[in-house]
C-alpha positions as CSV (number, residue, x, y, z in Angstrom):
1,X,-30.9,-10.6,205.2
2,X,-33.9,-12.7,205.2
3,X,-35.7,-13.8,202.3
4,X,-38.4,-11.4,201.6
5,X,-35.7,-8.6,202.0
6,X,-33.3,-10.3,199.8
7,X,-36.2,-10.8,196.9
8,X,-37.1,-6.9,197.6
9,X,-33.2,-6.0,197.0
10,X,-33.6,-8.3,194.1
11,X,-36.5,-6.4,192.5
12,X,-35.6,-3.1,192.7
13,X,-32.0,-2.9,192.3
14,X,-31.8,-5.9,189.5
15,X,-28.8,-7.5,190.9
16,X,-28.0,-10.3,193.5
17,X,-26.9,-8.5,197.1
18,X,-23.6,-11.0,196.7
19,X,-22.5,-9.1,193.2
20,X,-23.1,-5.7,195.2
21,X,-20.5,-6.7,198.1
22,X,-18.3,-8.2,195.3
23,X,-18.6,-4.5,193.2
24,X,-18.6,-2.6,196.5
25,X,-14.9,-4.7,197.6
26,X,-13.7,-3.5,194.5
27,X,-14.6,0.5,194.8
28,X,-12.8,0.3,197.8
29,X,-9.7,-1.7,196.8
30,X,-9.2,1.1,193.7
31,X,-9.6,3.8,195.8
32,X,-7.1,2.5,198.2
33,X,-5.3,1.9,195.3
34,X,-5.6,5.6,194.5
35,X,-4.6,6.7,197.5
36,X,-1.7,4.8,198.0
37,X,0.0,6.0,194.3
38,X,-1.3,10.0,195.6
39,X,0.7,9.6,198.7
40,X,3.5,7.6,197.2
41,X,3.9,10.5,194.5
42,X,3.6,13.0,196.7
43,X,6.4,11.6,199.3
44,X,8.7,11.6,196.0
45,X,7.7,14.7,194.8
46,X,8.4,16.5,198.6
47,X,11.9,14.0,198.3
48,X,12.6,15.4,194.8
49,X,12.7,19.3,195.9
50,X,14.5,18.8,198.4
């Protein structure tokens, strides 16, 4: 981003764009995260009834 668009995500949003990638990163490492212990759980839970 330039500089005037970097001062307008500034202004409006009240955060730095860099913390929003860091806080973004993060959403989608815990729902990865999420994902990974539903499908785990339900592979041991198909493995258990049977």
């Amino acid at each position: 981003m330039n500089g005037a668009q970097v001062s307008a995500f500034q202004a409006n949003s009240g955060i730095a764009p860099s913390a929003m990638a860091t806080v973004l990163v993060g959403v989608v490492f815990a729902v990865l995260l999420v994902w990974g212990v539903w499908a785990i759980r339900t592979a041991y839970v198909g493995w258990a009834e049977s």
